[in-house]
MDAnalysis code that builds the backbone (N, CA, C; Angstrom):
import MDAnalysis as mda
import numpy as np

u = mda.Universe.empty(438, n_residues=146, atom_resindex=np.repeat(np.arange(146), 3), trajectory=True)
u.add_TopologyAttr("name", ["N", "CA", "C"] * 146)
u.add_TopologyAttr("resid", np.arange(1, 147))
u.add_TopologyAttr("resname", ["UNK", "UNK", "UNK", "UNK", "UNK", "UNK", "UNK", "UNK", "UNK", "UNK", "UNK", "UNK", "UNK", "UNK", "UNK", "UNK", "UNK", "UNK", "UNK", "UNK", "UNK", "UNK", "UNK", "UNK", "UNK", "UNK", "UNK", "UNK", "UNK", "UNK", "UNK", "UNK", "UNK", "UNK", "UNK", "UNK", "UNK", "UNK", "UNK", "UNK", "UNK", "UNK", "UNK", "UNK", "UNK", "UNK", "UNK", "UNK", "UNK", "UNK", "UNK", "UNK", "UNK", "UNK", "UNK", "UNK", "UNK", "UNK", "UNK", "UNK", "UNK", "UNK", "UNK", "UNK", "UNK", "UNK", "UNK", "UNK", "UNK", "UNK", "UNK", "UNK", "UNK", "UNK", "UNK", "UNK", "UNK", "UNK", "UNK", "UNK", "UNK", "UNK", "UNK", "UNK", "UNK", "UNK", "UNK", "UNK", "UNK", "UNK", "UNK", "UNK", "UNK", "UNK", "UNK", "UNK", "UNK", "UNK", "UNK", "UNK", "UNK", "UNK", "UNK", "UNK", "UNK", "UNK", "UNK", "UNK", "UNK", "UNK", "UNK", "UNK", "UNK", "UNK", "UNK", "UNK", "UNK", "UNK", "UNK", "UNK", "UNK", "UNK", "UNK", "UNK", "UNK", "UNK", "UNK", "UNK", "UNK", "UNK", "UNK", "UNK", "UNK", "UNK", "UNK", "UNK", "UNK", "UNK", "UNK", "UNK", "UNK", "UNK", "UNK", "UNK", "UNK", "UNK"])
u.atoms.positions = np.array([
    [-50.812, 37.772, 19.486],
    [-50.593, 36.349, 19.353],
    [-49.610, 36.067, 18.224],
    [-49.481, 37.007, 17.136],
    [-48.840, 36.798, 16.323],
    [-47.158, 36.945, 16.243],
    [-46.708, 37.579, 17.076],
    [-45.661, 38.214, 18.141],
    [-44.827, 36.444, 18.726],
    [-46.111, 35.560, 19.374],
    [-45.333, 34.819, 19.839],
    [-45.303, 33.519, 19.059],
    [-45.952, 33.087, 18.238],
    [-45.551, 32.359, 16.746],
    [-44.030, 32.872, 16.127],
    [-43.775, 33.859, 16.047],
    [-43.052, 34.490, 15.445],
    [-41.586, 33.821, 16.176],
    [-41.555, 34.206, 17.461],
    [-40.574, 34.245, 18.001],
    [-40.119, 32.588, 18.461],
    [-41.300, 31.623, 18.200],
    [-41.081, 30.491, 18.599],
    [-40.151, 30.097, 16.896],
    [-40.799, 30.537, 15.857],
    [-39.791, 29.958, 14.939],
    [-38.717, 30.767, 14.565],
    [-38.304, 31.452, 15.098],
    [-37.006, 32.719, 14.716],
    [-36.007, 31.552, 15.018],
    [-34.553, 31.420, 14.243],
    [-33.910, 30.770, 14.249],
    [-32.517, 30.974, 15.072],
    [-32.282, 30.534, 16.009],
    [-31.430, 30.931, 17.181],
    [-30.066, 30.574, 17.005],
    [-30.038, 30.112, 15.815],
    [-28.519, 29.588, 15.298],
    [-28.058, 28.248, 16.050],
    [-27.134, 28.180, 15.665],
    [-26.269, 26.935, 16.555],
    [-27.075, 25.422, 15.659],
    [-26.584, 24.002, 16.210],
    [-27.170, 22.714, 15.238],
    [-28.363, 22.659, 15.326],
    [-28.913, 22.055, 14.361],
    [-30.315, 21.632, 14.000],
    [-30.678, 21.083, 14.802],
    [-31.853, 20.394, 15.469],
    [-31.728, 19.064, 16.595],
    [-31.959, 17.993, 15.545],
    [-31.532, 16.901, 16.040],
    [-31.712, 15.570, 15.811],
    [-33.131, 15.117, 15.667],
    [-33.444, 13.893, 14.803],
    [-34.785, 13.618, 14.113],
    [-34.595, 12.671, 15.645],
    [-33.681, 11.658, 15.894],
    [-34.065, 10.684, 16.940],
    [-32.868, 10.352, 17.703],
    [-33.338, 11.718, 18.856],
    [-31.794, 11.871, 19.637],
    [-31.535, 10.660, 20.942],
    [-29.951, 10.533, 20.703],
    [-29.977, 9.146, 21.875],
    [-30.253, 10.107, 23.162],
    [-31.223, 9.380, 23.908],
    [-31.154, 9.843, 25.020],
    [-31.129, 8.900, 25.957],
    [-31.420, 7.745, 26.207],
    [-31.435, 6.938, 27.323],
    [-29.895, 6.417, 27.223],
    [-29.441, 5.948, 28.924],
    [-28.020, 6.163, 29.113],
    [-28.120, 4.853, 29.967],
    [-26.921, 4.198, 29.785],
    [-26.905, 2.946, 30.491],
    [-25.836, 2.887, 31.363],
    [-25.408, 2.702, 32.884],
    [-23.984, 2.314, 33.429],
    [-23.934, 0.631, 33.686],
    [-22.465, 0.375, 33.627],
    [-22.048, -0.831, 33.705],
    [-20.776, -0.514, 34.431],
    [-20.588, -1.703, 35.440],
    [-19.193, -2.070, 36.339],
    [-18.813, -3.034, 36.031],
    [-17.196, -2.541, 35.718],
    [-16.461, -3.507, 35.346],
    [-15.060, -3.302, 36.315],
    [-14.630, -5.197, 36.351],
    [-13.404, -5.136, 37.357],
    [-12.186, -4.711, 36.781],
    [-11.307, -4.745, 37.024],
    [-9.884, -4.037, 36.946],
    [-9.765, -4.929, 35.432],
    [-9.790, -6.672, 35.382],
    [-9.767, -7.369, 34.472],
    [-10.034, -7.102, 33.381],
    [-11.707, -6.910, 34.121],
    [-12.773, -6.831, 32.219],
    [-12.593, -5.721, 31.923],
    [-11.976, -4.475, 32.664],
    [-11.518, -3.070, 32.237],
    [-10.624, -3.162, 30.968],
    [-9.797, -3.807, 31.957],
    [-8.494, -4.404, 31.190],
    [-8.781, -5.005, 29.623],
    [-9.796, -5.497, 29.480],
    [-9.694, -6.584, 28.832],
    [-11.151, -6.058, 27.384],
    [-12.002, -4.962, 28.188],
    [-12.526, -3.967, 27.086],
    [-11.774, -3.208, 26.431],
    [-10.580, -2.282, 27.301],
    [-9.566, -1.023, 26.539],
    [-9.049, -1.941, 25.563],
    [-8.105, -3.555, 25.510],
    [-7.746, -3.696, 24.679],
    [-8.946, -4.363, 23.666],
    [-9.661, -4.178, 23.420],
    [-10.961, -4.741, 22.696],
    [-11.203, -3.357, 21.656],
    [-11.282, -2.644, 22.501],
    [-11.435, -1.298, 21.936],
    [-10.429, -0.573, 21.342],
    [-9.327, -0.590, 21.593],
    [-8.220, -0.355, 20.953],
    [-7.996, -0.562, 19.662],
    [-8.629, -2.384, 19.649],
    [-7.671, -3.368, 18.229],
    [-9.288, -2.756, 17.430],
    [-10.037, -2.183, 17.747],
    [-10.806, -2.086, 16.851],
    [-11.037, -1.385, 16.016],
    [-10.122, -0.190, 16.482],
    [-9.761, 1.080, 15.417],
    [-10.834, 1.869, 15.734],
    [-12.193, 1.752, 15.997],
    [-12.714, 2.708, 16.146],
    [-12.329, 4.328, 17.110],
    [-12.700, 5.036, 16.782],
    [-12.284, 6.505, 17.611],
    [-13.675, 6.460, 19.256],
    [-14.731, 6.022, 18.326],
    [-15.571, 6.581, 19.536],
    [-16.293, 5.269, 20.640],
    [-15.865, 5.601, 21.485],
    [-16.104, 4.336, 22.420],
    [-17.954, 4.109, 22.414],
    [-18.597, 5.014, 22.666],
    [-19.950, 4.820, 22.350],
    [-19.981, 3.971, 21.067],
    [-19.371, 4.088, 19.952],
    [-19.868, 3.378, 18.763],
    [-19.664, 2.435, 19.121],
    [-18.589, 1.749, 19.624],
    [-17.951, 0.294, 19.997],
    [-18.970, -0.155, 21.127],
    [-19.295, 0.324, 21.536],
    [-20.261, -0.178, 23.022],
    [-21.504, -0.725, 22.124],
    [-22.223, 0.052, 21.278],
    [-23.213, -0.085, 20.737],
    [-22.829, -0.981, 19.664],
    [-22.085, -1.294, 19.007],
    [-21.607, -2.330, 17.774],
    [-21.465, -3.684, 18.631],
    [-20.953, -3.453, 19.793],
    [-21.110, -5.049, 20.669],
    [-22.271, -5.449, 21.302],
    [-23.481, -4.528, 21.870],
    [-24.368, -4.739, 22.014],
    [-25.551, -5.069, 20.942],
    [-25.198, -4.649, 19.834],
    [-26.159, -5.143, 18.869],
    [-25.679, -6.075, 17.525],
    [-24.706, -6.535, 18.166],
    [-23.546, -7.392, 17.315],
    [-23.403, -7.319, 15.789],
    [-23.141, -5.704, 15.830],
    [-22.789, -5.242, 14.580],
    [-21.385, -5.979, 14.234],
    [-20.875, -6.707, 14.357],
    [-19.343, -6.847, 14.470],
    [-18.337, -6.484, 14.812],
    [-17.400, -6.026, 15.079],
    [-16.158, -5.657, 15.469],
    [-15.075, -6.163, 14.616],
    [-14.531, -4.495, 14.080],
    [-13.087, -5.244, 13.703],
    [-12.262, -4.760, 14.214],
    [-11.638, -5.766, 14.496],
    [-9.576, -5.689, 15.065],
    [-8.720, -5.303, 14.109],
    [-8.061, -4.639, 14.205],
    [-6.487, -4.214, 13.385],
    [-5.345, -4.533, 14.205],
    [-4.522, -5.074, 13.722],
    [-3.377, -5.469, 14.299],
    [-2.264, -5.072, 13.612],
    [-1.779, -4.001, 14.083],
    [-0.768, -3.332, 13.760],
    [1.137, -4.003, 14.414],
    [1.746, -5.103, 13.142],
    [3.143, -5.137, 13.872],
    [4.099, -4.157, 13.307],
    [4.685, -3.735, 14.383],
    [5.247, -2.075, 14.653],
    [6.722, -2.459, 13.184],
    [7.560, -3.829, 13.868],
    [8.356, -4.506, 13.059],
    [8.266, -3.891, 11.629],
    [7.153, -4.910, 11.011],
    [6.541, -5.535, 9.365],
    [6.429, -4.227, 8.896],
    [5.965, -3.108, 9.733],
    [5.557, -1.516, 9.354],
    [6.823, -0.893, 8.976],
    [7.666, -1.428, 10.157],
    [9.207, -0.004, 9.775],
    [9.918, -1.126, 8.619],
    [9.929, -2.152, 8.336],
    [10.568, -2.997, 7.018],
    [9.548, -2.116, 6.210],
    [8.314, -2.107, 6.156],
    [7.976, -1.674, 4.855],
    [7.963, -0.096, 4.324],
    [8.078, 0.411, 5.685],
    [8.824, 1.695, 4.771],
    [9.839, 2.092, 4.886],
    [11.075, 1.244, 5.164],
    [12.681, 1.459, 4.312],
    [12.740, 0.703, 3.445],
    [11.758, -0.601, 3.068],
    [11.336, -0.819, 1.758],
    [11.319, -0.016, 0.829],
    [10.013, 0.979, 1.118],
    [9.543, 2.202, 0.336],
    [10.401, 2.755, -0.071],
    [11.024, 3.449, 0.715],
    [12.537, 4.468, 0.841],
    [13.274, 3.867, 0.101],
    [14.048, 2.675, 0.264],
    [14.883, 2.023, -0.800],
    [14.715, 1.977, -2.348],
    [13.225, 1.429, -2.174],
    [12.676, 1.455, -3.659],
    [12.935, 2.746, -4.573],
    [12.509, 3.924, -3.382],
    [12.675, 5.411, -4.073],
    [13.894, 5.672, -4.607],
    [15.186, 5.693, -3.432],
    [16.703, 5.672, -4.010],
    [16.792, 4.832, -5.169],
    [16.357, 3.790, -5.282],
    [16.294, 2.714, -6.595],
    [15.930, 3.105, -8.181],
    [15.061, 3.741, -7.951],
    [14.447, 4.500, -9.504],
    [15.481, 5.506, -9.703],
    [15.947, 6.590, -7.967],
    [16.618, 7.875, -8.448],
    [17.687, 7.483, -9.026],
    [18.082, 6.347, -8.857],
    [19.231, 6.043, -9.033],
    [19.563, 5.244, -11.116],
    [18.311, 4.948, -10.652],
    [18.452, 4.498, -12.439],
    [18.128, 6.189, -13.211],
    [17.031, 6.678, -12.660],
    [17.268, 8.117, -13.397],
    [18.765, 8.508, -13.941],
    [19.395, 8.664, -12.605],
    [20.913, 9.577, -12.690],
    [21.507, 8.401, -13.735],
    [21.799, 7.351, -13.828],
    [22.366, 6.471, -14.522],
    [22.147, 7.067, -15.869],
    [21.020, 6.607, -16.505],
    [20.610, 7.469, -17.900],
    [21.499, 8.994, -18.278],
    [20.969, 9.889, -16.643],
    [21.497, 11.034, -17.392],
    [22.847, 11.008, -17.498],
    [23.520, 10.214, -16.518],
    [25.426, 9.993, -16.710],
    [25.906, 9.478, -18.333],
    [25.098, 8.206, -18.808],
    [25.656, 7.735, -19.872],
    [25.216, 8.771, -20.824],
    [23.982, 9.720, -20.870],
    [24.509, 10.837, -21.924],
    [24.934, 12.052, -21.934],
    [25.544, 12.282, -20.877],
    [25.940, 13.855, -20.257],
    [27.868, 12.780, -21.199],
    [28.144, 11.300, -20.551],
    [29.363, 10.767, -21.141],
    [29.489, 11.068, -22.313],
    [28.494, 10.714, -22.874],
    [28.635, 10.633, -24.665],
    [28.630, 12.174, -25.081],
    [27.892, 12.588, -24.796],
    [28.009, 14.575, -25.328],
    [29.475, 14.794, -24.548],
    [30.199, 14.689, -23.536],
    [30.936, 15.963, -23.075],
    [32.138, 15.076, -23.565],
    [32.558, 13.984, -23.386],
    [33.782, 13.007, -23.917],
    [34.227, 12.363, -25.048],
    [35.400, 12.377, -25.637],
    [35.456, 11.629, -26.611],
    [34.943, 9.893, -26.438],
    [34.758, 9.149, -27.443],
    [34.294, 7.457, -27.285],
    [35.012, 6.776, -26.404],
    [36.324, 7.492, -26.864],
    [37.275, 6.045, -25.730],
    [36.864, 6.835, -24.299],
    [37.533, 7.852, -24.066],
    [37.148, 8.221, -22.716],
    [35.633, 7.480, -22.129],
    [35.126, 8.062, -22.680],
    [33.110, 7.869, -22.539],
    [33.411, 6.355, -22.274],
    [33.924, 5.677, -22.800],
    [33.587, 4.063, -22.466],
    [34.317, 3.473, -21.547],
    [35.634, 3.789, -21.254],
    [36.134, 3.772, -19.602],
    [35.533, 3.828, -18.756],
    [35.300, 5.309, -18.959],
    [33.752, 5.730, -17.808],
    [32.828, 4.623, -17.609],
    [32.402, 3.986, -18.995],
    [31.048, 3.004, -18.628],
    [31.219, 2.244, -18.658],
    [32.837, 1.620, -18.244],
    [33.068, 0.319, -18.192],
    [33.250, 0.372, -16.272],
    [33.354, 1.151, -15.773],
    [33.953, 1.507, -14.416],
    [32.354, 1.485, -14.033],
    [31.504, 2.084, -14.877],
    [29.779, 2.466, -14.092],
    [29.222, 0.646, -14.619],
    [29.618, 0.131, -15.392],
    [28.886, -1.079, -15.386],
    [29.377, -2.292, -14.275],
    [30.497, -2.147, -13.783],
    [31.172, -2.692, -12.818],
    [30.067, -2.613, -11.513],
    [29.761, -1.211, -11.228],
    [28.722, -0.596, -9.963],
    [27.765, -1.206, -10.096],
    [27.486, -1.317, -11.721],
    [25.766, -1.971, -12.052],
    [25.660, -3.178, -11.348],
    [26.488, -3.883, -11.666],
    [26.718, -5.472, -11.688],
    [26.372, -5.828, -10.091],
    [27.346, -4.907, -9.381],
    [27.353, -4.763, -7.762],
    [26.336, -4.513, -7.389],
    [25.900, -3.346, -7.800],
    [24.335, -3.001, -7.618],
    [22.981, -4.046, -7.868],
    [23.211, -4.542, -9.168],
    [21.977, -6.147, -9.327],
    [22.208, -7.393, -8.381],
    [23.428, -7.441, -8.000],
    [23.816, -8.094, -6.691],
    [22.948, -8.189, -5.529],
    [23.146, -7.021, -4.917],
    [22.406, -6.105, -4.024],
    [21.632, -6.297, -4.263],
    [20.780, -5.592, -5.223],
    [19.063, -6.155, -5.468],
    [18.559, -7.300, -5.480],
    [19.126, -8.629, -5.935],
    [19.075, -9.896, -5.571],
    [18.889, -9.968, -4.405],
    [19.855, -9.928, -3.236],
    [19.884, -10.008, -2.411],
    [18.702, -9.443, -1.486],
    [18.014, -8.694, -1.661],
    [17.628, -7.538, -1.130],
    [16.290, -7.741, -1.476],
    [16.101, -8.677, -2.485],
    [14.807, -9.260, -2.527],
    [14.424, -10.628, -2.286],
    [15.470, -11.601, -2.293],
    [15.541, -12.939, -1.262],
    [15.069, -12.423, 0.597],
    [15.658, -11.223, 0.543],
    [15.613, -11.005, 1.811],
    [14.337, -10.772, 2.252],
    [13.329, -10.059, 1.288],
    [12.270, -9.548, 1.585],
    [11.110, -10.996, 1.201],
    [11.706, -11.598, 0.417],
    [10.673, -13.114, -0.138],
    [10.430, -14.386, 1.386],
    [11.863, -14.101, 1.973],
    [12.298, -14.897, 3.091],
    [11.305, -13.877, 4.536],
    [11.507, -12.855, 4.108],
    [10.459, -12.227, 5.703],
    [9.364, -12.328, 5.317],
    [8.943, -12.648, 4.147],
    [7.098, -12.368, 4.045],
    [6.752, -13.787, 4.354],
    [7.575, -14.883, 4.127],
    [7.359, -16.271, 4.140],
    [7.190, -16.440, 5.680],
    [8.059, -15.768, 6.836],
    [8.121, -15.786, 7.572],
    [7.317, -14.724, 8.751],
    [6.896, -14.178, 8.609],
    [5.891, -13.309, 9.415],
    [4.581, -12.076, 8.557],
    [4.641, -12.451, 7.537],
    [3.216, -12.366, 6.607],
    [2.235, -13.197, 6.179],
    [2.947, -13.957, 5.678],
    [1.778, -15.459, 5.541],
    [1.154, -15.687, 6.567],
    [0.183, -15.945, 6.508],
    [-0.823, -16.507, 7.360],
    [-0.971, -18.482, 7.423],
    [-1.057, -18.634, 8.823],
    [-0.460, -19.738, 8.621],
    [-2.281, -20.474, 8.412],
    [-2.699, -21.535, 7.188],
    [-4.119, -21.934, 7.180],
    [-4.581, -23.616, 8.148],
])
């Protein structure tokens, strides 16, 4: 008798079972419409697992939607990107005006940074610009209208 105690708790590997496994299973028919009209339900909700979403609407856990515009997404990362060139670019600036001053005499060196402050000027231009531009799209398809 002791033989089959034994062998009932020997551990067979593989998952643990579950304290309170789902087991009861429900079907539902739906028309081409409400098909239609669950996938995109399920979609905006971000969830991965359609069981969770089935069960979050049946017990009106809530649902959330994400609304992803594809647009607002690719502006904001050549935003990003821009921003990045933006810093590299003040980096290299720094190291130019003192790589000028060590390798050139004064007058030379200040030609030089009269020709690189010219770029600057052009350059804060640009950035003006470039942030009207971005003040004018958020006004226009970020705000939420109340």
């Amino acid at each position: 008798m002791m033989k089959n105690e034994e062998k009932k708790n020997r551990n067979l590997g593989g998952r643990p079972p579950k304290i309170d496994p789902a087991v009861h299973r429900y079907s539902i028919s739906l028309t081409a419409e409400e098909n239609a009209r669950f996938l995109t339900l399920f979609e905006t909700s971000g969830m991965h697992v359609m069981a969770h979403f089935i069960t979050a609407c049946v017990f009106q856990k809530g649902i959330k939607t994400v609304k992803i515009d594809k647009a607002t997404m690719d502006y904001y990362m050549r935003l990003t990107s821009f921003y990045s060139q933006f810093r590299a670019v003040g980096v290299n600036y720094n190291q130019v005006v003192k790589i000028l001053y060590q390798k050139f005499s004064e007058r030379k060196a200040s030609a030089f940074l009269y020709k690189l402050e010219k770029q600057t000027a052009e350059f804060a231009v640009l950035s003006q610009k470039i942030i009207s531009l971005t003040e004018e799209f958020e006004e226009k398809h970020l705000k939420k209208e109340s």
